[in-house]
Residue frames relative to the residue before (quaternion, step in Angstrom):
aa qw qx qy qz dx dy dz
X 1.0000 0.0000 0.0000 0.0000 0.00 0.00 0.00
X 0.5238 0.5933 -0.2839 0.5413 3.86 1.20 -0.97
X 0.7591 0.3259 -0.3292 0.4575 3.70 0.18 -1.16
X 0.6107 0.7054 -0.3143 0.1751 3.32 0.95 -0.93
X 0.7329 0.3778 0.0028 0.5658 2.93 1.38 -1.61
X 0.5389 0.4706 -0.4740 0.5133 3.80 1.85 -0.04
X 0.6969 0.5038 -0.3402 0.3804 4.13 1.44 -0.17
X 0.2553 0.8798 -0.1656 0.3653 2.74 1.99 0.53
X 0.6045 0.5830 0.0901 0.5354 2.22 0.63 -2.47
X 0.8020 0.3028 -0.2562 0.4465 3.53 -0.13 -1.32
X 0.6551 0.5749 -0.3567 0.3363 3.76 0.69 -0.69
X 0.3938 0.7035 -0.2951 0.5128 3.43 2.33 -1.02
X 0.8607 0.2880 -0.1099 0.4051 3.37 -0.01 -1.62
X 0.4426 0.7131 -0.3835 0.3853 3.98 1.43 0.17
X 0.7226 0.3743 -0.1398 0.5641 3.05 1.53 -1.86
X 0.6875 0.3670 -0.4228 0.4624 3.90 0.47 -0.58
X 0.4185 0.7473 -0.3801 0.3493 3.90 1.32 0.16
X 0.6486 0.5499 0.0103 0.5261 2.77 1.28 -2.25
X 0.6558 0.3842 -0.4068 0.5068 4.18 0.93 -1.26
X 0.7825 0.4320 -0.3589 0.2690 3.35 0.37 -1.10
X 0.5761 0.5819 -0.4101 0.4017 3.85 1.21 -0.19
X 0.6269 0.5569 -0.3309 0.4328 3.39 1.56 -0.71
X 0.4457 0.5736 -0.4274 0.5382 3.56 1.41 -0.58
X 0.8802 0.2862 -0.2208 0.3076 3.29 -0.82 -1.56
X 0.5992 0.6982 -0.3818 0.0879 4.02 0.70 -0.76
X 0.6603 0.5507 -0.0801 0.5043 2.83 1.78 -1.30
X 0.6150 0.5494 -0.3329 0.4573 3.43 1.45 -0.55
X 0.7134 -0.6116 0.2085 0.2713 3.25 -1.52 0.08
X 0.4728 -0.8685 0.1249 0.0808 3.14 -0.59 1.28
X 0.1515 -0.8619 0.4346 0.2128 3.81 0.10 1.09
X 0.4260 -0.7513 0.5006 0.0594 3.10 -1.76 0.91
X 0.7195 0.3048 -0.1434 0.6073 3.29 1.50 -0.20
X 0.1131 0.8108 -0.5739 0.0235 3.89 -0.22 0.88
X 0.2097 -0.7560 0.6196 0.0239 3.68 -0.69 0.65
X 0.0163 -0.7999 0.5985 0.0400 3.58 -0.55 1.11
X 0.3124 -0.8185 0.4554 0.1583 3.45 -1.33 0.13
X 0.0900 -0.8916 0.4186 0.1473 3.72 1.27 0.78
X 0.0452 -0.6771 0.6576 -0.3272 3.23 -0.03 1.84
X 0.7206 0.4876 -0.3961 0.2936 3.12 -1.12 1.53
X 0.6352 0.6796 -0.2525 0.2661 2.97 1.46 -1.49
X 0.6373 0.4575 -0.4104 0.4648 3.98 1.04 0.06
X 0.7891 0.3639 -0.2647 0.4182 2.97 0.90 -0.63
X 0.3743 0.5863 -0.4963 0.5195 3.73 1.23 0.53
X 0.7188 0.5138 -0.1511 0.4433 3.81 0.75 -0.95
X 0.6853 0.4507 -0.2587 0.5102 3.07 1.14 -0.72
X 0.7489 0.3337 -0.4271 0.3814 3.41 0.96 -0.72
X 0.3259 0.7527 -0.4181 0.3904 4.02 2.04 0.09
X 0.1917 -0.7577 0.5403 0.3118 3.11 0.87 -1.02
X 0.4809 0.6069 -0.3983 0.4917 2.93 1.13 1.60
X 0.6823 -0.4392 0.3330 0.4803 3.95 -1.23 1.31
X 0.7443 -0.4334 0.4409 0.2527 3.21 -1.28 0.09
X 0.7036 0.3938 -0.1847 0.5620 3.35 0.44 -1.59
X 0.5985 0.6012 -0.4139 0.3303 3.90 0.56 -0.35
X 0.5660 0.4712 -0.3297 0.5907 3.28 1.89 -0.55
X 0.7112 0.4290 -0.4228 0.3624 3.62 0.23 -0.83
X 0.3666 0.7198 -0.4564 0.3730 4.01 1.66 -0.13
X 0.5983 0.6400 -0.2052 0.4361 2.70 0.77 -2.65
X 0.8254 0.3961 -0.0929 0.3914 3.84 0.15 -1.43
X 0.5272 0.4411 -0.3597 0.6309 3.41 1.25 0.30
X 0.5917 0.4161 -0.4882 0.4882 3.78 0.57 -0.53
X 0.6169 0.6262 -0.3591 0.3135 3.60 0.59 -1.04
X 0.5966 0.5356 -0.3646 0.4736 2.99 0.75 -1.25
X 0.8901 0.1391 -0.2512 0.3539 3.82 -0.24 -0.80
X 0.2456 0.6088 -0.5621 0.5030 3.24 0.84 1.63
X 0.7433 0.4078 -0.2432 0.4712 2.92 0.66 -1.44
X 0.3703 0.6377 -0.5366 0.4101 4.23 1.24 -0.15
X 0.7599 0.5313 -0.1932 0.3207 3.16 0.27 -1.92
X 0.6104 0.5270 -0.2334 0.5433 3.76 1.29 -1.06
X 0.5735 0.6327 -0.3621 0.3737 3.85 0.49 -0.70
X 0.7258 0.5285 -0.0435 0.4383 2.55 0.90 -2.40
X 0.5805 0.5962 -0.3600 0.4219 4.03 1.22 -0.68
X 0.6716 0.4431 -0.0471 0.5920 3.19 0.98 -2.09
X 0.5683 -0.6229 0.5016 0.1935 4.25 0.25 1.01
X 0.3890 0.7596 -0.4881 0.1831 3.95 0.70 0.46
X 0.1488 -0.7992 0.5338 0.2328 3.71 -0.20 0.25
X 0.8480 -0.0694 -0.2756 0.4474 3.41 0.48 -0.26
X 0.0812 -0.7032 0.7055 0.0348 3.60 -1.85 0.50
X 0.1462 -0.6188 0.7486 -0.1879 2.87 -0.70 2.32
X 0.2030 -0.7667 0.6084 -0.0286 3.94 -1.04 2.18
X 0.3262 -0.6910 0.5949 0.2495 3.74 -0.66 0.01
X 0.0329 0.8449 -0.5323 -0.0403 3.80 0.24 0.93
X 0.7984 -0.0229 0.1609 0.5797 3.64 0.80 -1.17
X 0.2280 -0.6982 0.6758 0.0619 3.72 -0.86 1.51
X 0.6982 -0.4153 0.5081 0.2860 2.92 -2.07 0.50
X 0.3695 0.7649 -0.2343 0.4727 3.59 1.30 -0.33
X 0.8166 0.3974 -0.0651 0.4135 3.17 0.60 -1.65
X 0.4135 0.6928 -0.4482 0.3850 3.33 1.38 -0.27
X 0.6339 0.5588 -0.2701 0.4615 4.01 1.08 -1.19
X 0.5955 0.3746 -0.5369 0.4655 4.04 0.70 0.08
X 0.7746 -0.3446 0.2425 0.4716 3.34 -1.93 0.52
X 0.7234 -0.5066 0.3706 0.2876 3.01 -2.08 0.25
X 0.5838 0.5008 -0.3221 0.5519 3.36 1.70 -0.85
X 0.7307 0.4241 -0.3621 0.3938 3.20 -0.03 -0.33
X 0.5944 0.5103 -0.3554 0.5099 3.43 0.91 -0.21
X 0.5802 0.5399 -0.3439 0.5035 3.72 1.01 -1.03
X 0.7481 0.5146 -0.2772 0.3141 3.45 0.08 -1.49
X 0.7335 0.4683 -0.2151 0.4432 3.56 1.39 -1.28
X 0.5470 0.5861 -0.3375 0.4932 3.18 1.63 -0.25
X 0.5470 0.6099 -0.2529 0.5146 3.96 1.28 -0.60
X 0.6639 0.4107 -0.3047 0.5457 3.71 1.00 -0.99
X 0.5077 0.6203 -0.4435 0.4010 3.08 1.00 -1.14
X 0.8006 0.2370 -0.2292 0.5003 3.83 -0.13 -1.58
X 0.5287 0.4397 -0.5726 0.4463 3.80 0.10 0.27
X 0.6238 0.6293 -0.2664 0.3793 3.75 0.34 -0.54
X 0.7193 0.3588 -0.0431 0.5933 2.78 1.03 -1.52
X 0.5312 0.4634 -0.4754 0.5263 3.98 0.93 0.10
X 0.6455 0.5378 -0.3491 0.4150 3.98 0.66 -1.12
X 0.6987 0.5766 -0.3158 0.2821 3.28 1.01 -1.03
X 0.7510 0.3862 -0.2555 0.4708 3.34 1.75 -0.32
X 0.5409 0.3262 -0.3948 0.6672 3.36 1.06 0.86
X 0.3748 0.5443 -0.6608 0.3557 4.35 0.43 0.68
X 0.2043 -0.7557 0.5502 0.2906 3.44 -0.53 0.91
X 0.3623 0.7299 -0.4294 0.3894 3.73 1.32 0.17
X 0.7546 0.3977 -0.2616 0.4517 3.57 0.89 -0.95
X 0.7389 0.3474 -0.3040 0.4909 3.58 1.00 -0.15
X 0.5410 0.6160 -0.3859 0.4229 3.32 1.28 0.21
X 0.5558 0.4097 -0.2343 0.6843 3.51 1.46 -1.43
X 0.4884 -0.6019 0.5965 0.2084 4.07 -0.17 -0.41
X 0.5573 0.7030 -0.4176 0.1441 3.43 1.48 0.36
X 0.5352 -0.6479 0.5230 0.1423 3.18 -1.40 1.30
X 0.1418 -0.8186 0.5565 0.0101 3.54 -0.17 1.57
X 0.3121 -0.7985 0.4869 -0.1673 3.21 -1.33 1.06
X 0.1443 -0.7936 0.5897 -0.0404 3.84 -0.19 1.35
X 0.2041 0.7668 -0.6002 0.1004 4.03 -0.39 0.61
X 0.3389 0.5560 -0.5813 0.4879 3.36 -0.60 1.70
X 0.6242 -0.4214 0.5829 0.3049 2.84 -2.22 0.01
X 0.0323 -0.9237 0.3480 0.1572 3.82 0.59 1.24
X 0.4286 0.7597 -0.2298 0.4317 2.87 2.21 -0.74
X 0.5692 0.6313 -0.2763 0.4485 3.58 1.36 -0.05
X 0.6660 0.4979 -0.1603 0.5318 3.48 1.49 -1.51
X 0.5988 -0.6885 0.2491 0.3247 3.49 -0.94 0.95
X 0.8135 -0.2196 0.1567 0.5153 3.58 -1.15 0.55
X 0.7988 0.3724 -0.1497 0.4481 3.23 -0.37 -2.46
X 0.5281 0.5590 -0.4151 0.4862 4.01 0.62 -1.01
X 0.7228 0.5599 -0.3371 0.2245 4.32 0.11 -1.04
X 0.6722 0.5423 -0.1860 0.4686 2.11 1.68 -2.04
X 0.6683 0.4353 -0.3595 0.4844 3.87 0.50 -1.10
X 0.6288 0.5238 -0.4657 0.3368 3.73 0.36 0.03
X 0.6699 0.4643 -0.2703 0.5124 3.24 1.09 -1.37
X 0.5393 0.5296 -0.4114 0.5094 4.04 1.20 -0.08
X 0.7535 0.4478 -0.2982 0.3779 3.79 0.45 -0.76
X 0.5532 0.5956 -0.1585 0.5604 3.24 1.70 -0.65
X 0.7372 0.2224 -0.3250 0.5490 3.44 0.55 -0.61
X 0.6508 0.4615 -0.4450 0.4067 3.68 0.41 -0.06
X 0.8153 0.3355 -0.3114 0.3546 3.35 0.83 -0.10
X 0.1943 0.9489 -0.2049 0.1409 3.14 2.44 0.18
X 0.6747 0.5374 -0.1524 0.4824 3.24 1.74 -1.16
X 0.5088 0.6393 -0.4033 0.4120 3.35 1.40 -1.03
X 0.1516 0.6122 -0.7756 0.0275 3.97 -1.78 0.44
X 0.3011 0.5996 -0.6932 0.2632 3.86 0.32 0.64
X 0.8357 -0.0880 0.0953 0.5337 3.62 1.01 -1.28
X 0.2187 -0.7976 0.5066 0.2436 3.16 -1.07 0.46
X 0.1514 -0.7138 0.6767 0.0981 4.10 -1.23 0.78
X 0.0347 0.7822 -0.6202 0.0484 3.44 -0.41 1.17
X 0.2060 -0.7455 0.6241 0.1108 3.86 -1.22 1.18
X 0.0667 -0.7872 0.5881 0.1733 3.47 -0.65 0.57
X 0.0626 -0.8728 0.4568 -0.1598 3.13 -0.34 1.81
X 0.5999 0.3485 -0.0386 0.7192 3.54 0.52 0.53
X 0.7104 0.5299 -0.3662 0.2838 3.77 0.83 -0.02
X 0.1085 -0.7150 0.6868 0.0725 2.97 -1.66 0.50
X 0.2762 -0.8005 0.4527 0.2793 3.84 -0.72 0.41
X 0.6009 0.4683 -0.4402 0.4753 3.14 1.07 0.34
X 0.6931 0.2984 -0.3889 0.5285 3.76 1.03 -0.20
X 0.3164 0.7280 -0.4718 0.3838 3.40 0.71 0.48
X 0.6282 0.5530 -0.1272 0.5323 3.44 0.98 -2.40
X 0.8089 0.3067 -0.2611 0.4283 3.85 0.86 -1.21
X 0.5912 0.4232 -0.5444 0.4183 3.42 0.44 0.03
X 0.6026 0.5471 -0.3757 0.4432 3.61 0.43 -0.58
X 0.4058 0.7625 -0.2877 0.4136 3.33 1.36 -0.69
X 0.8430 0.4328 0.1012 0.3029 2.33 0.01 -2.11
X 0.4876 0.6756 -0.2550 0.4906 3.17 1.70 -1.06
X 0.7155 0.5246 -0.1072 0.4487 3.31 0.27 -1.85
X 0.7355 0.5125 -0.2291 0.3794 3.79 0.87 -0.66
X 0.6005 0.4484 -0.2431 0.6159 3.10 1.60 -1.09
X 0.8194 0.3395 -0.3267 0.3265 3.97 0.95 -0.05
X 0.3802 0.6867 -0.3652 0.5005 2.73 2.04 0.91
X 0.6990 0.5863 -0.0882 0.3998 3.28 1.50 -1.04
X 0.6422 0.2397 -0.1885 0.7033 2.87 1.86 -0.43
X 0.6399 -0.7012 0.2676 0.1649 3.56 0.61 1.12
X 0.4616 0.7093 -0.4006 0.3513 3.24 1.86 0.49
X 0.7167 0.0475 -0.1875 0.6701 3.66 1.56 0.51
X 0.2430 -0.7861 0.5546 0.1239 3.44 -0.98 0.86
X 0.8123 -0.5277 0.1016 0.2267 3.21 -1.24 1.02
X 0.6072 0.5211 -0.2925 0.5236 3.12 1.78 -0.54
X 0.5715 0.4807 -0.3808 0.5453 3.99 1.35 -0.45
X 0.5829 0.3717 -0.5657 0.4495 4.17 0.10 0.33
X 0.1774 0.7548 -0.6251 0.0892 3.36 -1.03 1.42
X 0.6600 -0.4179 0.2978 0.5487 4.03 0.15 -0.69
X 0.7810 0.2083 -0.4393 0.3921 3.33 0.97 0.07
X 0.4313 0.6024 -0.5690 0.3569 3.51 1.50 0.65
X 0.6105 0.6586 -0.3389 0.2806 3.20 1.15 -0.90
X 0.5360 0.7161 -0.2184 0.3901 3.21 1.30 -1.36
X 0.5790 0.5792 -0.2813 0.5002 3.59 1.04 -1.84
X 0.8215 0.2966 -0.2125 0.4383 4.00 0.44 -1.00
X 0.4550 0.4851 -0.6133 0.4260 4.22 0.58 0.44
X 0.8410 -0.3155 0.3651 0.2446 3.21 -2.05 -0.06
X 0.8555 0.1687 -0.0934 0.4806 3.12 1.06 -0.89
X 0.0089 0.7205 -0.6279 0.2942 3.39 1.31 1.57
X 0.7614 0.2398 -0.5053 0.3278 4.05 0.09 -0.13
X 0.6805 0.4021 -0.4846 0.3747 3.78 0.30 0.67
X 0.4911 -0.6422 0.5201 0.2755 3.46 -1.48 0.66
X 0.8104 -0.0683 -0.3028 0.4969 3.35 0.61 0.90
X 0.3821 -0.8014 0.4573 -0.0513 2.87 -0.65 1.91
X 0.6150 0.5133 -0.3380 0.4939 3.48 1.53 -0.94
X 0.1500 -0.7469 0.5883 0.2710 4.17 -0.66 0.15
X 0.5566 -0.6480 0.4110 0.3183 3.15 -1.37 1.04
X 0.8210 0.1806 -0.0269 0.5409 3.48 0.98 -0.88
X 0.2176 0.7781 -0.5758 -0.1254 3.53 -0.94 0.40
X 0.5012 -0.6389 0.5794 0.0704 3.11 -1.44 1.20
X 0.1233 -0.7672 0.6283 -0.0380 3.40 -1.44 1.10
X 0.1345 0.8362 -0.5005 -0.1793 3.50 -0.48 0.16
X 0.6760 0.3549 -0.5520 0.3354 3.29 -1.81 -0.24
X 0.8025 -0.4296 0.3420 0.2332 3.76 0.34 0.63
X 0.5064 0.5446 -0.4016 0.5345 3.23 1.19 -0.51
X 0.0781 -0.7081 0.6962 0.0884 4.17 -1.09 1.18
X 0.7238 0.3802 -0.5606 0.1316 3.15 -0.55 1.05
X 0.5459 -0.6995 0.2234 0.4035 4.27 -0.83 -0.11
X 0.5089 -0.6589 0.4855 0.2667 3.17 0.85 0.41
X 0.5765 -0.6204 0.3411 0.4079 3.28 0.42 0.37
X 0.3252 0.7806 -0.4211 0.3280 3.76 1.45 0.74
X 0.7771 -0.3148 -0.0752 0.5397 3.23 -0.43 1.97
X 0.1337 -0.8205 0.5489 0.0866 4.05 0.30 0.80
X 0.6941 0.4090 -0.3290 0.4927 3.91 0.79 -0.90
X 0.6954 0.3896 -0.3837 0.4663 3.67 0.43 -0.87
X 0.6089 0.5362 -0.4761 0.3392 3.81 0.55 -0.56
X 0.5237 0.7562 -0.3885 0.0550 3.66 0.27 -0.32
X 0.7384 0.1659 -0.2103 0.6189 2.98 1.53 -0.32
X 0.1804 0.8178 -0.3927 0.3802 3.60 1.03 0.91
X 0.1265 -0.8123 0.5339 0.1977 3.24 -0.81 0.81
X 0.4155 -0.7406 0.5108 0.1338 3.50 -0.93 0.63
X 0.0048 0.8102 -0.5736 0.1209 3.17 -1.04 0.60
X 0.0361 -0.8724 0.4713 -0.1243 3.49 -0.16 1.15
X 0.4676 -0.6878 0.5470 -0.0949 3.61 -0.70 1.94
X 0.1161 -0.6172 0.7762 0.0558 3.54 -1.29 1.36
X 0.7719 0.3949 -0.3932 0.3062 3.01 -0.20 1.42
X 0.6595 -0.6860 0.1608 0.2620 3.71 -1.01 1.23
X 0.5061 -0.7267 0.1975 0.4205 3.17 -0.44 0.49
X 0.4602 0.6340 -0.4110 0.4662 3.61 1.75 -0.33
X 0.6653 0.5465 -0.2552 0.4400 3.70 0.83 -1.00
X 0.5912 0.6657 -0.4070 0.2039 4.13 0.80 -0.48
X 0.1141 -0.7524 0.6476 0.0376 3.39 -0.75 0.61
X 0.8255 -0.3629 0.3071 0.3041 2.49 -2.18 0.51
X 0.5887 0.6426 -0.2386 0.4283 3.78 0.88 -0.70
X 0.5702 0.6032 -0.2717 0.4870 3.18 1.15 -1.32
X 0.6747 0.4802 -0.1917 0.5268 3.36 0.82 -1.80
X 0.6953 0.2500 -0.4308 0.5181 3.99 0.03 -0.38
X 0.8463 0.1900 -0.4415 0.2298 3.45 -0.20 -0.39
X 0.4228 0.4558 -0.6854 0.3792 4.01 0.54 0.60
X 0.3708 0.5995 -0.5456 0.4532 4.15 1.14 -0.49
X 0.7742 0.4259 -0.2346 0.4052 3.26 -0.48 -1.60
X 0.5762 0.6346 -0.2760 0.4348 3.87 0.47 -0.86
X 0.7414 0.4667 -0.1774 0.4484 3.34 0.97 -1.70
X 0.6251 0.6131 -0.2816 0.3926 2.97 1.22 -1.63
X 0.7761 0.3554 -0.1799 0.4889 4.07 0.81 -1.19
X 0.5094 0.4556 -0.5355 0.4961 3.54 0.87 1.01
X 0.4726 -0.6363 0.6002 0.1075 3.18 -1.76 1.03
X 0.1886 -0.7397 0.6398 0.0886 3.99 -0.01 1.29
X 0.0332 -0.7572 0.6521 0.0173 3.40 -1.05 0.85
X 0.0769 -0.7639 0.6266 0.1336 3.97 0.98 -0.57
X 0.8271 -0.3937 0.1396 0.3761 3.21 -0.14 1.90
X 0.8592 0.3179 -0.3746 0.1425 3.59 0.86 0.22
């Protein structure tokens, strides 16, 4: 009786799989999505399970969500994994998420998905924060995949958008000071040249996606969001599906983008 009604279930979520892909395929088509993975403690907590067992749960997700991108023709996907923020939970928990972190990042250089798609992987944050052995394998997964521009998979790890704005800040000042740009050349698209995500031609995402309900950005990429649409999920980030993804799609797709005019 259990299997019966769990093959149910699955046959439920095949066809509302299948309506919603027919909605979104033909519509118009974004190139830049930005997710927030919001949820993972509190998916675990209600498991009755450690913390970090959710941020696992949420790492598997994540390379579902590779496989979905890659279906639906996106080119770039810039994730919020870990803010500057996060440094303030316990020490274990900070250790453990830092461990998935470099397991992840080891798979990523032997996914035969990333050298097949050509995808150009990406680390945006304050990395100098993340331990030693964690830099060093980043700055490996990056340069091997350094040439790639079919796509682009950016983690913002280490991030804040407001210290983002200041290093770039900062950047721009110290090349004012030494006279390699003068005061009248710092406009928005010099500025642009100095954030995190100066190596992609489009830096702004069309959509970004929150989940577990929580509506606001956490400081998650504040300049490029401005003319972004948002979209915001009751539901965890270990728990997203493929559904989840078509309908914030679908959502995007039935809004009218005016950019102020």
């Amino acid at each position: 009786m259990v299997l019966k009604k769990l093959l149910s279930i699955i046959g439920a979520y095949k066809v509302y799989e299948k309506w919603l892909w027919y909605q979104v395929k033909n519509g118009e088509k974004l190139e830049h999505i930005a997710i927030i993975l919001d949820g993972n403690r509190r998916w675990a907590s209600e498991n009755d399970l450690n913390p970090w067992l959710g941020h696992k749960k949420g790492a598997e997700t994540v390379e579902q969500l590779l496989g979905w991108c890659d279906k639906l023709g996106v080119k770039f996907v810039t994730l919020y994994t870990f803010s500057t923020e996060n440094f303030r939970r316990s020490q274990q928990e900070i250790e453990e998420i830092m461990k998935i972190a470099e397991e992840k990042f080891r798979k990523l250089l032997t996914d035969e998905r990333i050298h097949r798609n050509k995808v150009h992987v990406k680390v945006i944050g304050r990395l100098n924060l993340l331990p030693k052995s964690l830099q060093e394998l980043i700055a490996v997964v990056e340069k091997t995949t350094a040439n790639y521009d079919k796509q682009f998979l950016n983690f913002a790890f280490a991030y804040g958008g407001r210290a983002e704005i200041v290093d770039a800040a900062k950047m721009i000042a110290e090349k004012v000071k030494e006279g390699e740009l003068g005061l009248d050349d710092v406009n928005e698209s010099t500025f642009e040249k100095y954030l995190y995500t100066s190596h992609m031609t489009k830096q702004d995402p069309d959509l970004i996606i929150r989940t577990s309900g929580e509506e606001r950005l956490s400081g998650f990429l504040l300049w490029q969001s401005a003319y972004s649409e948002l979209c915001f999920l009751d539901v965890y980030w270990p728990d997203f599906r493929f559904i989840d993804l078509l309908r914030a799609i679908r959502t995007f797709q039935k809004r009218k983008r005016r950019y102020g005019t």
